[in-house]
N, C-alpha and C positions, 0 to 999 in steps of 0.2 A: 546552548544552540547545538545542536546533531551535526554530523558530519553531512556534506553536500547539502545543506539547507538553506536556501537564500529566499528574502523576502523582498516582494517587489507590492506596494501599495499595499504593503500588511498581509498579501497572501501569500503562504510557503508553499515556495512553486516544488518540492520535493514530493508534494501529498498529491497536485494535482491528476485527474482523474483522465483516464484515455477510452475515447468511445470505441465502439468497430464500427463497419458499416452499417450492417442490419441494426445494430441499438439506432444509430441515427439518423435513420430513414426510419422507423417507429418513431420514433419522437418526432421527426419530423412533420410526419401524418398527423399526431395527436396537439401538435405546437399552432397548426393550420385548420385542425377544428376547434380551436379557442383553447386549447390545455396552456395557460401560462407558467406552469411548473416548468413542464415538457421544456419550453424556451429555455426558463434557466439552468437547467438540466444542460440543454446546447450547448450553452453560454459557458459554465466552466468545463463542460468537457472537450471545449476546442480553444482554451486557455497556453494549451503547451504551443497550441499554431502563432497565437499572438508573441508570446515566449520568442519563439525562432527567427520571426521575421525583424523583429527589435533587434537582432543581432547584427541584422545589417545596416542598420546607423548606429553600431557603437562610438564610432569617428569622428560623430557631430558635437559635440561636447554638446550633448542635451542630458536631464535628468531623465534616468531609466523609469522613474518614476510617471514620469510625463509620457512619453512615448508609449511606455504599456497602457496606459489610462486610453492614447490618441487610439491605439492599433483597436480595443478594445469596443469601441466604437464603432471601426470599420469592421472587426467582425459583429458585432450585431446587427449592423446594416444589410452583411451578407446573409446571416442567416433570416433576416425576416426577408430577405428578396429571393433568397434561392428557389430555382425549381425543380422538385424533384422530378419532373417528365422529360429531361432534359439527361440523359448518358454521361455524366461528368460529376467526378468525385467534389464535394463537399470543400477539400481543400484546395485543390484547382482551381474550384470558384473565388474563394474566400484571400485567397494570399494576394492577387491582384488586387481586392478594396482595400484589404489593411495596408499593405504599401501604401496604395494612392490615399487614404486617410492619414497617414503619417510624414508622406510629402504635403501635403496640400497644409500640413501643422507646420512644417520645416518651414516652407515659403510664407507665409502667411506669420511667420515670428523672424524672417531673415530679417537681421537688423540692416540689409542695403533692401530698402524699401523700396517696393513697385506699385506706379499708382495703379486703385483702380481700372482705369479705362485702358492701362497697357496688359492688366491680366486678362479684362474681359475679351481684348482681341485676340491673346494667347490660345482662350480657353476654344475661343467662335475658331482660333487654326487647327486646335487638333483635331476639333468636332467634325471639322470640314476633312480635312487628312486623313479621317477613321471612312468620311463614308467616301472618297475618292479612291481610298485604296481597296473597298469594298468592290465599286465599279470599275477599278481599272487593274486590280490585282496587282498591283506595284506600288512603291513609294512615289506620291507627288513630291513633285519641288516646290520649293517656295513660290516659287511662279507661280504654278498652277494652283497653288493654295491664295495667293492674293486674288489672282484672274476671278475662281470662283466667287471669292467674298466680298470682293470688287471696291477693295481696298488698294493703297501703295503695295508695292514688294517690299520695299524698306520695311512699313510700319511690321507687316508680317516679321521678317529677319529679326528686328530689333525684338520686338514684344514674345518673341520663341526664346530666345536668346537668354532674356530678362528673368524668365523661370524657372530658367536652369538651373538646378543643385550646383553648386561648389565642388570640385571633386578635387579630394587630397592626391598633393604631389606621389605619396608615398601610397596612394591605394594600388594592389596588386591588380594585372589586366590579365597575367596570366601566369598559370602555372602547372608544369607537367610533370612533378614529383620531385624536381631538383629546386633551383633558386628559383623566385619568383620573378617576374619582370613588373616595372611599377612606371606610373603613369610617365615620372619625370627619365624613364630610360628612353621612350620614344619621342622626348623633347630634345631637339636641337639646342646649340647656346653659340649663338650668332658671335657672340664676344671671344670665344676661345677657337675660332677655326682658323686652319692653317694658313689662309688667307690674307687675314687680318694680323694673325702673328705674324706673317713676314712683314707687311706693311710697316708693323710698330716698328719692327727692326730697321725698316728702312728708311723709317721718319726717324728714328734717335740718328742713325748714321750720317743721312744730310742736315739735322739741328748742329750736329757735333761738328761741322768743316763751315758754318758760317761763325764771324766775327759777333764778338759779345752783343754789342748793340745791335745787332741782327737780329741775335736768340732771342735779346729781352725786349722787343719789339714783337717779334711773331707767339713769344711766351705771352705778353700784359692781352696781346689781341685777340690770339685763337685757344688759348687753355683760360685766360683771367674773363674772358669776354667784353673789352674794353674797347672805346669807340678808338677813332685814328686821333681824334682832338682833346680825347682825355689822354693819350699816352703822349700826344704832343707836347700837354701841360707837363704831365710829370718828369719827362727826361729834358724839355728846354729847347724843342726845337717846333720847326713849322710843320703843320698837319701835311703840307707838299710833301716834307721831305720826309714825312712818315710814310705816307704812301708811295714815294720813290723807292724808297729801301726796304719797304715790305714788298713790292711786287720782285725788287733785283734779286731778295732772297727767297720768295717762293719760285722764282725761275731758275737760280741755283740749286735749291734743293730740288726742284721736279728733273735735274740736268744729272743730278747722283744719285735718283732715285730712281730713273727711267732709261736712260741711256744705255 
């Protein structure tokens, strides 16, 4: 094997061929008056674009294998659709279908499966979304995406929702030449705020100044999850007099916690 040589569905993408513009807009003309060479011509000389855009689902734990074959697809789609009368490079056009050819494979193998009828109302939201913000030059809300299609707003929410890619904790959002910042830096953690640590502190401090049968009372009830008549059974006394002595040590402890 050569050095830099990697093969992705048996073709070594080291040899792959690079058009220019004017090669392919000639080919393009000759692919549109019936030249089916011309097409395959197309087809590996915009091979390295498939190449590139694979590179942004390397994350997904999919075969490179597979994803090249899906992209491959969406560039053929692009180039029998493209129009040349139209001021817009080739790859401009083209890297938007492969994307959406290689999500539409992501979702469509996501092992948390979405029925049917939740994609098709996904798909009737963006469609509706695309020509809303045509006519009103802004983002609609989901509001105004249900109103139109005159559906629930839930059903909208949920089925938008449903489609959505997974996106790794650890994917980068941004980066200006130093560290990167990653998804999970702009996630809060409800559990470790200064808030809440004082609290615990000040829940061990009032556990710590009630009597034994206090603790193991409000321990079996609010940490074990036990009823007031199963702790009654297990320690031997009356469900009353559990509930006496659980409310006399919740109002002790709210008295060294609060006061």
């Amino acid at each position: 094997m050569t050095r830099h040589k990697v093969e992705i569905c048996g073709v070594d993408t080291s040899k792959l061929p690079v058009l220019k513009n004017d090669e392919m807009r000639k080919l393009f003309k000759q692919m549109q008056s019936g030249d089916i060479e011309a097409r395959e011509v197309l087809v590996n000389g915009n091979l390295r674009l498939v190449l590139s855009v694979i590179q942004r689902f390397n994350n997904r734990g999919e075969y490179v294998d597979d994803l090249f074959q899906v992209g491959c697809i969406g560039l053929m789609k692009s180039i029998d659709n493209f129009d040349l009368s139209q001021n817009v490079k080739f790859s401009t056009y083209a890297v938007p279908m492969i994307i959406g050819e290689i999500r539409r494979y992501l979702r469509d193998n996501n092992p948390i499966r979405v029925s049917r009828s939740l994609r098709d109302i996904a798909y009737k939201a963006l469609q509706v979304r695309e020509k809303l913000m045509s006519k009103t030059s802004k983002e609609p809300t989901p509001m105004e995406i249900a109103e139109e299609m005159g559906v629930p707003h839930s059903d909208v929410v949920f089925a938008l929702d449903a489609i959505q890619d997974p996106v790794s904790l650890f994917e980068p959002i941004y980066n200006d030449g130093g560290d990167p910042i990653f998804v999970m830096d702009q996630l809060s953690d409800e559990k470790n705020k200064d808030s809440i640590w004082i609290d615990e502190i000040a829940l061990q401090e009032g556990m710590r100044r009630l009597n034994e049968r206090e603790k193991m009372i409000l321990n079996k009830r609010f940490f074990q999850g036990k009823t007031q008549m199963e702790v009654a059974e297990e320690i031997g006394i009356s469900q009353a007099q559990v509930s006496r002595l659980e409310k006399a040590a919740i109002k002790e402890m709210n008295k060294q916690m609060y006061d």
